[in-house]
C-alpha positions as CSV (number, residue, x, y, z in Angstrom):
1,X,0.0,0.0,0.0
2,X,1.0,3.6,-0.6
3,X,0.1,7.5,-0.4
4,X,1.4,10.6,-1.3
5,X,3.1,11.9,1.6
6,X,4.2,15.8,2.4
7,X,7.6,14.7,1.2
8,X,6.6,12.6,-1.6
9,X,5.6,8.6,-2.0
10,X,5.2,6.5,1.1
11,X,4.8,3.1,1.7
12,X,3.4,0.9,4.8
13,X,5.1,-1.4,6.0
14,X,4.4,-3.6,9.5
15,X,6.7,-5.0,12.6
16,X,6.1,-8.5,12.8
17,X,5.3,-9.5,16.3
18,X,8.9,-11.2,18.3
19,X,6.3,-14.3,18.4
20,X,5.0,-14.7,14.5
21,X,7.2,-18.0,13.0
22,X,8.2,-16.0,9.2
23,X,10.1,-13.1,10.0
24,X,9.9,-12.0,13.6
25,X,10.6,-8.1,14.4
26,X,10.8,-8.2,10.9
27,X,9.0,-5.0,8.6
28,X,6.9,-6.3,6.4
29,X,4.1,-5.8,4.0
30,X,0.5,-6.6,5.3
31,X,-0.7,-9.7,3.7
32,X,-1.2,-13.4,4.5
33,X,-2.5,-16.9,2.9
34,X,-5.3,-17.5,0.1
35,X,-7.7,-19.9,2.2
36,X,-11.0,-21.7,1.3
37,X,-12.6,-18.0,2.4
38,X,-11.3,-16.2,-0.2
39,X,-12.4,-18.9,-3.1
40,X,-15.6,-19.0,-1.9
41,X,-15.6,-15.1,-1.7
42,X,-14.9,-15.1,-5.7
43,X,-17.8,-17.6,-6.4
44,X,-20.2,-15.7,-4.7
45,X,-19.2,-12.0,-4.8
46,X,-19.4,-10.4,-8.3
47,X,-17.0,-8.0,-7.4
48,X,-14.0,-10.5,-7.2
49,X,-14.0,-11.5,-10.8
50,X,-11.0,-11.1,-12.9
51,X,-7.8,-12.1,-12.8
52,X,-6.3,-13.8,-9.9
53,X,-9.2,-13.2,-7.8
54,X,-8.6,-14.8,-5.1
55,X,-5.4,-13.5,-4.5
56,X,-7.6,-9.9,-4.4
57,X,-9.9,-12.1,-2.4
58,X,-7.5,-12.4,0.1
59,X,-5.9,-9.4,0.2
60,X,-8.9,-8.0,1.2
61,X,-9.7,-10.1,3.8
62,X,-6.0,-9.4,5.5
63,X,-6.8,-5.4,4.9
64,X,-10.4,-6.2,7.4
65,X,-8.1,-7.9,9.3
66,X,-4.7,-6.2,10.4
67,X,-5.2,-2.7,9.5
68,X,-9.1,-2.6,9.4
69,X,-9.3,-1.0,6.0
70,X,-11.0,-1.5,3.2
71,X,-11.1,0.1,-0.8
72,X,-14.0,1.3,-2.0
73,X,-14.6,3.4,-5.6
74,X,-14.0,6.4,-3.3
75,X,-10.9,6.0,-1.4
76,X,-10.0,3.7,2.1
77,X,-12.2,3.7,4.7
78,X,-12.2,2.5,8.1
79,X,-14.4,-1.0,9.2
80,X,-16.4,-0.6,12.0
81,X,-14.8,-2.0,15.1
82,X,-16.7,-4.5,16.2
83,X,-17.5,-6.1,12.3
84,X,-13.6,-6.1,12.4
85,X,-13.3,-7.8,15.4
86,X,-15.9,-10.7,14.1
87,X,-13.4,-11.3,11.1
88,X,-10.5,-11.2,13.5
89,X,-12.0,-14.1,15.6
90,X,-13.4,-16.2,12.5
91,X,-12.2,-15.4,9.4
92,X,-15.2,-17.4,7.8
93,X,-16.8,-14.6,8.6
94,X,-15.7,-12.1,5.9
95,X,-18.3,-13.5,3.3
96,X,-21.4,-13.1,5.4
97,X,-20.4,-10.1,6.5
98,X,-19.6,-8.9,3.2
99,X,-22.7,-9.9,1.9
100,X,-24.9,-8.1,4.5
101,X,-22.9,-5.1,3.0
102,X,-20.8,-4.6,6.2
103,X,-17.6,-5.2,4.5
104,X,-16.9,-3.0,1.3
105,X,-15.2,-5.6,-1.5
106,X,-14.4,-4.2,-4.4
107,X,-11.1,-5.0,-5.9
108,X,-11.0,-0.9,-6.8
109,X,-7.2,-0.1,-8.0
110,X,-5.8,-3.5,-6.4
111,X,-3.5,-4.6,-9.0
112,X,-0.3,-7.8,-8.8
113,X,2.7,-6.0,-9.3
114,X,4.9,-9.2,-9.6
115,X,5.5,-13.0,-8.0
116,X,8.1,-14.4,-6.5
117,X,9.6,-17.9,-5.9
118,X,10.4,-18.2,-2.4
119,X,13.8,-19.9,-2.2
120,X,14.8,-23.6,-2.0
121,X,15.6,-23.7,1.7
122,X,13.5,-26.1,2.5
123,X,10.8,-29.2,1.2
124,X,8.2,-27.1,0.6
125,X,8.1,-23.5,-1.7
126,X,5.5,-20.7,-2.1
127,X,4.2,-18.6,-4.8
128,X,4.2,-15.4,-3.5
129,X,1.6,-12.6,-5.2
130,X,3.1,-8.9,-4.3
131,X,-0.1,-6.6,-4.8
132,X,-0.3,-2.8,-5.0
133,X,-2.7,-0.2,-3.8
134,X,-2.2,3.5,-4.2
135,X,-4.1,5.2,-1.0
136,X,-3.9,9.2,-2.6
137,X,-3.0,11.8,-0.2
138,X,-2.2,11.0,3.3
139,X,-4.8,13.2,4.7
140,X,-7.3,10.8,3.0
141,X,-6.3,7.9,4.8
142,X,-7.9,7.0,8.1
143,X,-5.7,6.2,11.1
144,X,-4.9,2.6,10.9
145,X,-5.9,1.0,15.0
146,X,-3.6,-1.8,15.7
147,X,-5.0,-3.1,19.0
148,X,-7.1,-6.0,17.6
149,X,-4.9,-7.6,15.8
150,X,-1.8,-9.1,16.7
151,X,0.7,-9.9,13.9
152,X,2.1,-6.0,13.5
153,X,3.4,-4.0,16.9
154,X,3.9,-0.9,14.8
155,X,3.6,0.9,11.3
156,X,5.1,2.7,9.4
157,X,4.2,4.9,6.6
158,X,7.6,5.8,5.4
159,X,9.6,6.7,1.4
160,X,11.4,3.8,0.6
161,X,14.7,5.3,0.2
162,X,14.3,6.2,3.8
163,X,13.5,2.3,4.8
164,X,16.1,1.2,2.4
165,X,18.8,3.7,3.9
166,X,17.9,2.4,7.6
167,X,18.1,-1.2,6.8
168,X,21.4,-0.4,4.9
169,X,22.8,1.0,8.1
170,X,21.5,-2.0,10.3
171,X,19.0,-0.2,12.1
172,X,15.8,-2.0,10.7
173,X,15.2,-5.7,9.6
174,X,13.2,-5.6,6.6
175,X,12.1,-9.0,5.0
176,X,14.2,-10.1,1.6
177,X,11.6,-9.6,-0.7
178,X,10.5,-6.5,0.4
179,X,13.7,-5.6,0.5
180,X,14.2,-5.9,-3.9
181,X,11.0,-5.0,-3.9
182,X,11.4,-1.1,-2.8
183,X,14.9,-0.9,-4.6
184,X,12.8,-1.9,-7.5
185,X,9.9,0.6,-6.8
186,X,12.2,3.6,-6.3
187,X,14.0,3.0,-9.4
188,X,10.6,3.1,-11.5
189,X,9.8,6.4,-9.4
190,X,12.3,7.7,-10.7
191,X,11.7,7.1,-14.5
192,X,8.1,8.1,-14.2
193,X,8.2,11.3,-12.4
194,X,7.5,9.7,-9.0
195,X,4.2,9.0,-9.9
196,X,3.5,5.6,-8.0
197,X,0.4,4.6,-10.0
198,X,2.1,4.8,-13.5
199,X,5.4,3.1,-11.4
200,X,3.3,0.4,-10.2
201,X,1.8,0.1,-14.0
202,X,5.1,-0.1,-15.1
203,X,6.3,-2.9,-12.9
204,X,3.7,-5.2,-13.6
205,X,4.4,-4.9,-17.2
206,X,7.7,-5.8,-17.0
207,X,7.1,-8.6,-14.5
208,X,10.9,-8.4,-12.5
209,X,12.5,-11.8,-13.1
210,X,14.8,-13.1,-10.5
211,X,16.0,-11.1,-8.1
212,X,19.2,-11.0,-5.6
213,X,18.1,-12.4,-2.1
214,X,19.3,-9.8,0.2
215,X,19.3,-11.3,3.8
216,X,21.1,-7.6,4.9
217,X,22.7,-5.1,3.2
218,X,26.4,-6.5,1.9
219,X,24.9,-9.9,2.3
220,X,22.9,-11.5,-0.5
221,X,22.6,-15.4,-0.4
222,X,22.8,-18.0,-3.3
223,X,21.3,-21.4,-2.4
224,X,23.6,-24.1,-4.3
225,X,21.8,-27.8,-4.1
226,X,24.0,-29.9,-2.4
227,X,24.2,-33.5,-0.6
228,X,23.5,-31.9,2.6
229,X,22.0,-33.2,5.8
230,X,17.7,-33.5,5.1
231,X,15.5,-31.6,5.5
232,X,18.2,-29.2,4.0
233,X,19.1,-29.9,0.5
234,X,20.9,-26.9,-0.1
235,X,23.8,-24.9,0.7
236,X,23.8,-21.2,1.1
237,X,26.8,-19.6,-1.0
238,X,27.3,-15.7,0.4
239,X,28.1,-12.8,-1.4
240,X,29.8,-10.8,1.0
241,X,31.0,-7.7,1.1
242,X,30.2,-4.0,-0.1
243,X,28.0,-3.6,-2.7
244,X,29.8,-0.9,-4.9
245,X,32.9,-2.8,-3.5
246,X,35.0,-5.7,-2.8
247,X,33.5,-8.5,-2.2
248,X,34.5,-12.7,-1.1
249,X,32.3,-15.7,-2.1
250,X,31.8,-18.0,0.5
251,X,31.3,-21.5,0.4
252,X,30.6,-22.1,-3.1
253,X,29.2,-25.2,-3.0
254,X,28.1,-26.0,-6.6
255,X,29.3,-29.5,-8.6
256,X,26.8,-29.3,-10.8
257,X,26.5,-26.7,-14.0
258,X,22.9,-25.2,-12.4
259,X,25.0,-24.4,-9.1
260,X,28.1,-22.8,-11.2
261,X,25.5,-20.5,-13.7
262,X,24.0,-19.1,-10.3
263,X,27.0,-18.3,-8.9
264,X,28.5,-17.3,-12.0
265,X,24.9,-14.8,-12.6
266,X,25.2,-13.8,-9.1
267,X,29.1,-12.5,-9.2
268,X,28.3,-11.0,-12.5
269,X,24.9,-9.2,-11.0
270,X,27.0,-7.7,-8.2
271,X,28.6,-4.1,-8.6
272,X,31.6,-4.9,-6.8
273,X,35.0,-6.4,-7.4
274,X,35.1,-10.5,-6.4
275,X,38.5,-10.9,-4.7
276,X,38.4,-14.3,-3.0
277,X,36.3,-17.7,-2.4
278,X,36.6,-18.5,1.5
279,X,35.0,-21.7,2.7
280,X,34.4,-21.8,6.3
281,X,35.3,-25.1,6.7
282,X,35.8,-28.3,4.6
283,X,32.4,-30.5,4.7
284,X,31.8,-31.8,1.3
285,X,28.4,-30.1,1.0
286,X,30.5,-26.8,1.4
287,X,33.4,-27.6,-1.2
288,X,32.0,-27.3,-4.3
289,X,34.2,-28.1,-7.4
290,X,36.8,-26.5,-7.0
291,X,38.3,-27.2,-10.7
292,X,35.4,-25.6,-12.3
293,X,35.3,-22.9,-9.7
294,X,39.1,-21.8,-10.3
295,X,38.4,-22.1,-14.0
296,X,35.1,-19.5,-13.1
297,X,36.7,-17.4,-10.8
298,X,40.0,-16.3,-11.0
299,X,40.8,-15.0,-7.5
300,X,42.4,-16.9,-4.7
301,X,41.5,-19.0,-2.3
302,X,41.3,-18.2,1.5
303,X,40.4,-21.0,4.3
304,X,41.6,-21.7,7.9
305,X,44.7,-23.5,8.6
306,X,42.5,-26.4,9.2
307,X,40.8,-26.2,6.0
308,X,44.2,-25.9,3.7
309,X,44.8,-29.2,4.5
310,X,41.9,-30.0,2.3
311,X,41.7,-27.4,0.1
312,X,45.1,-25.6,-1.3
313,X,44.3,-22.3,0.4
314,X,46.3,-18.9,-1.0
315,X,45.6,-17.0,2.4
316,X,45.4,-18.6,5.6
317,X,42.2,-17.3,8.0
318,X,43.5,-16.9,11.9
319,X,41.1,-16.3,14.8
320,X,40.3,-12.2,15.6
321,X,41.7,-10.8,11.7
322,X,40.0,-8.4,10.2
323,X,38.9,-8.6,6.6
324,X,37.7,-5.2,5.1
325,X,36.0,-5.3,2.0
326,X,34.6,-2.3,0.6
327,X,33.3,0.0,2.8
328,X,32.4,-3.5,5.7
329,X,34.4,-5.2,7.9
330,X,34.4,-9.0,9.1
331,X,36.4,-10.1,12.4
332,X,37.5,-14.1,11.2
333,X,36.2,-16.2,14.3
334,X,37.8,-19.9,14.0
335,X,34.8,-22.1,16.2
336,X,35.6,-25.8,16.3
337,X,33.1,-27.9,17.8
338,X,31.4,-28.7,14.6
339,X,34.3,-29.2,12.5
340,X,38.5,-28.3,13.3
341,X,39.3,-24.8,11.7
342,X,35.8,-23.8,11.3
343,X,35.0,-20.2,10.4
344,X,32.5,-17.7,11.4
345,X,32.9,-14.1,10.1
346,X,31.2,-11.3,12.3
347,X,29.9,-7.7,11.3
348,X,27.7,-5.7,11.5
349,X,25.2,-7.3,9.7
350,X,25.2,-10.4,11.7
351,X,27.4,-13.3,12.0
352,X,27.8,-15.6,8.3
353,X,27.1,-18.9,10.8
354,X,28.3,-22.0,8.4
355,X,27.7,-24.8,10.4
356,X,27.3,-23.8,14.1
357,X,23.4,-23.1,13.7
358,X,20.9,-23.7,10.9
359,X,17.6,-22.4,9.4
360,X,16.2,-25.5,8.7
361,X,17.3,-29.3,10.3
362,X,19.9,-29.7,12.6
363,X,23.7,-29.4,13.5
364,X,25.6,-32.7,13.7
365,X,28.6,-32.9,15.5
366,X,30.9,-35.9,13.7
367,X,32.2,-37.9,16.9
368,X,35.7,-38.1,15.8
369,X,36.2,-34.9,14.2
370,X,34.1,-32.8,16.1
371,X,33.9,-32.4,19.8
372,X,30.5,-31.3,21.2
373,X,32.0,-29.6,24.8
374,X,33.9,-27.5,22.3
375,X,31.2,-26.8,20.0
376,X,29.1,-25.7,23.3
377,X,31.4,-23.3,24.7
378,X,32.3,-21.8,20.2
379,X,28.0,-21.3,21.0
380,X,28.5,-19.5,24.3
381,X,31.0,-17.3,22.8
382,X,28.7,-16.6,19.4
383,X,26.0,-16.0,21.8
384,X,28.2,-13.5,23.5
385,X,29.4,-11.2,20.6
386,X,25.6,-10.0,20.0
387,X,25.3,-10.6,16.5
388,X,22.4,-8.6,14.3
389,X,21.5,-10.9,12.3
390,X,22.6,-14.8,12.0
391,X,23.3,-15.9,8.0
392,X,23.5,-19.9,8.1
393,X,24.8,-22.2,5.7
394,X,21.4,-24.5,5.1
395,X,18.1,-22.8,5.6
396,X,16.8,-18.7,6.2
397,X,18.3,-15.7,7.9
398,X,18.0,-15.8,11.7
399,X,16.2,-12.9,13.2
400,X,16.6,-13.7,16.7
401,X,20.6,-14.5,17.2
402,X,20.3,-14.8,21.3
403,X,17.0,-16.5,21.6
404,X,18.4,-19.6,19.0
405,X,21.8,-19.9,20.7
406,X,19.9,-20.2,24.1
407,X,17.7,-22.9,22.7
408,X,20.9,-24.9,20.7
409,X,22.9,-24.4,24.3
410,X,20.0,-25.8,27.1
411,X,19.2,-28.7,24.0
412,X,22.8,-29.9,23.7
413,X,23.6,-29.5,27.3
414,X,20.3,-31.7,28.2
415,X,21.3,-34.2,25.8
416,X,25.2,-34.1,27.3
417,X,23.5,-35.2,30.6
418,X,20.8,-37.9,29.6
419,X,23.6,-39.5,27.3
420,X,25.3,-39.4,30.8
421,X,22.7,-40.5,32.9
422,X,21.8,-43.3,30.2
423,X,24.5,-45.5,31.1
424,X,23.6,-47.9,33.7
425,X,26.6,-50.5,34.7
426,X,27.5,-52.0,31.6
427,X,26.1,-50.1,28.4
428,X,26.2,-50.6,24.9
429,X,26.9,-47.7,22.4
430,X,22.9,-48.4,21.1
431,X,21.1,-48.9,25.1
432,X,22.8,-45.4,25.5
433,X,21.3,-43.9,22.5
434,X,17.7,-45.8,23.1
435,X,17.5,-44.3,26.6
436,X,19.3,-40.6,25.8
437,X,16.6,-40.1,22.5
438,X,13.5,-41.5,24.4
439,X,12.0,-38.2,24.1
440,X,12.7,-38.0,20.2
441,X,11.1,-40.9,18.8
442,X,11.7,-39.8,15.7
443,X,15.1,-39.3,15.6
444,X,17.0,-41.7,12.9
445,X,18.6,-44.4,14.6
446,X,21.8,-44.4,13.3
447,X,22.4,-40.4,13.6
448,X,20.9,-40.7,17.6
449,X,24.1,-43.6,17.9
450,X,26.3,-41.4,16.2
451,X,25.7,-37.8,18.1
452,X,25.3,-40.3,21.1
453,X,29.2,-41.4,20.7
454,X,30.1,-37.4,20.1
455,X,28.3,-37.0,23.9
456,X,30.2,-39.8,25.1
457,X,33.3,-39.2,23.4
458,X,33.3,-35.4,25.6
459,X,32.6,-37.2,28.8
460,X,35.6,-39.4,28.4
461,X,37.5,-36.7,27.5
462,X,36.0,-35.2,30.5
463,X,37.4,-37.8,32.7
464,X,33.5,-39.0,33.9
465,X,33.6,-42.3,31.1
466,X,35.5,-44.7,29.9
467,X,34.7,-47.0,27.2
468,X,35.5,-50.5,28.0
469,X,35.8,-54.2,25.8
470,X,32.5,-55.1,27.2
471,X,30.9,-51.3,26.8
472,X,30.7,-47.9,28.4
473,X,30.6,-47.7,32.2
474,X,31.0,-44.4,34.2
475,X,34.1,-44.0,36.0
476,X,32.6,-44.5,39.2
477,X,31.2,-48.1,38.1
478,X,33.3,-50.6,39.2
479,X,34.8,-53.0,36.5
480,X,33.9,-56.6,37.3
């Protein structure tokens, strides 16, 4: 939605509530789901025909809903409060009350401007309708009353090279696609006079193709598909760096041509100057091939001193370095625990995370070259540093760095002590893991026996097991 503000076009954005599961403390655009509500809305309101009319359908719906608002031939008006409330509680309400005439529903100036793919993160991907309505002068929109509702905690009605500046400087998050989205709007504003309806008429005739996925500003993401750990089946590569600048890819993970074209798209896309790959650590579904990627990208190669033992590495990566590229900088953080010689990278953006947290799935620790104490205490010190954002390697951005390194810490520590306490006497490698993942039912049964040997494996190096011919005892057990 936008207006013509004193200081020219506007746009409203929301703060996702700290609690919503997509984007928390995120800004947003209002908008939700297409549900059986909004087909049956276009079957029996002759307002809604056209096309994609139930995407109108339920944009409409989500307008009652969070802002209260609805279009009519004459301008937004305001719902009354309690109808609103109705449609809050039930939204199967909507079509009753809309056709009792207490809901306005015509699709008056509400036009798609584009879709967009969400990206291969996980099983499951969306087809995501971006709509546009133009609200005419501010004075002519009525006060928006949050209280009802409880997805936004705030608005803002805002020009978007102000929103884009503040997220650019880290004060904001703003959600990816919105994010290419306003770039996109405030370049068509300015090649039509900053007119928004003619901008908006513009964009949907030229239907944006694929776009950069801009987790911050300096950060945009590539997912490569990989032989990763499921539910993950890709890696994120990162772009990483200043825009107008230098810039390093990390982890390029492609071995197939799709991978290396967008990679190779990506590089070309960005304004800056590609000066290195850097892998932050040397797991298979991070290394991509690295004979088509020197043959792609001429530029050195710059692990840990871990890593070069893998990969030939042309600068070595040491713990507390600074790496300044463009107008960012990145402190190198080496964080075993997952993997010897892993790298983290931390500015102030967020943290690019590799392997130490995820988006989607889990973190394995491998029992004999990880070491899951280690990896607990490289999380305790992440946790410390405060990061803005966290940028893994296999799933979405992170918005809430403190509250996921909380949960990873009091899950892995409660597992550390029920692998512990699962060893009765005389125990077998698969009792322990039986007993220690009775409250995961689910859990495969060979990776609950192999995390179950990285537990035990940090108790004996704590000095509280020992692993015996017959099985693991505790070191108080006497041996028979």
């Amino acid at each position: 939605m936008t207006r013509d503000g004193p200081n020219g076009v506007e746009v409203l954005l929301g703060l996702r509530a700290p609690t919503m599961a997509a984007f928390p403390s995120y800004w947003a655009f209002p908008g939700g789901g297409v549900s059986r509500v909004d087909a049956a809305a276009v079957e029996q309101l002759p307002t809604l025909e056209g096309p994609q009319a139930k995407t109108v359908a339920c944009i409409l719906r989500e307008m009652c809903e969070e802002l209260g608002l609805a279009p009519t031939a004459h301008g937004l008006v305001a719902l009354d409060g309690e109808v609103r409330k109705e449609i809050i509680q039930d939204k199967a309400r909507y079509l009753p009350l809309a056709l009792e005439g207490k809901v306005p529903h015509t699709r008056s100036s509400i036009n798609v401007l584009c879709h967009r793919i969400t990206p291969p993160f996980g099983p499951v991907q969306f087809d995501n309708a971006f709509l546009h309505y133009h609200a005419g002068r501010a004075t002519d929109v009525p006060e928006i009353d949050l209280e009802p509702q409880t997805e936004f905690t705030d608005l803002m009605w805002e020009q978007p090279t102000v929103i884009l500046a503040r997220w650019a400087a880290h004060e904001i998050k703003v959600a990816p696609p919105v994010v290419t989205l306003l770039m996109e709007i405030e370049r068509t504003l300015a090649r039509t006079e900053r007119n928004m309806p003619l901008a908006a008429k513009d964009i949907a005739k030229r239907l944006p193709g694929r776009q950069s996925i801009l987790f911050a500003h300096g950060v945009e993401v590539v997912p490569i598909k990989t032989a990763t750990l499921p539910p993950a089946d890709h890696t994120n590569a990162y772009l990483l760096g200043d825009p107008d600048g230098e810039f390093v890819l990390v982890d390029p993970a492609a071995h197939l041509r799709e991978g290396m074209e967008d990679l190779a798209t990506a590089v070309e896309r960005h304004n800056g100057t590609l000066v290195a790959l850097l892998f932050t650590h040397s797991h298979g579904d991070h290394i991509g091939d690295l004979g088509l990627l020197r043959e792609a990208f001429d530029v050195p190669i710059w692990g840990s001193e871990y890593t070069s033992k893998t990969v030939k590495c042309d600068r070595i990566l040491n713990d507390g370095e600074l790496l300044t590229l463009g107008k960012t900088e990145w402190e190198v953080l080496i964080t075993p625990g997952h993997h010897p010689g892993h790298v983290c990278l931390l500015g102030d953006a967020g943290l690019i995370a590799g392997d130490m947290v995820a988006g989607i799935g889990t973190i394995l620790i491998p029992p004999h070259t990880g070491d899951m104490q280690v990896y607990l205490e490289q999380l305790e010190r992440l946790k410390q540093r405060k990061p803005h954002l966290l940028f893994p390697s296999h799933g979405p951005v992170i918005a809430q760095p403190t509250k996921v390194f909380e949960r990873y810490i009091h899950h892995r520590q409660a597992r550390h002590q029920r692998v512990l306490e699962a060893i009765n006497g005389t125990s077998t490698l698969s009792s322990i893991a039986i007993k220690a993942y009775s409250d995961t039912p689910d859990a495969h049964p060979g990776l609950a026996e192999d995390q179950t040997l990285s537990h035990l494996l940090a108790h004996q190096r704590d000095g509280l097991v020992e692993q015996r011919p017959d099985g693991w005892h505790r070191i108080d057990s006497p041996q028979v």
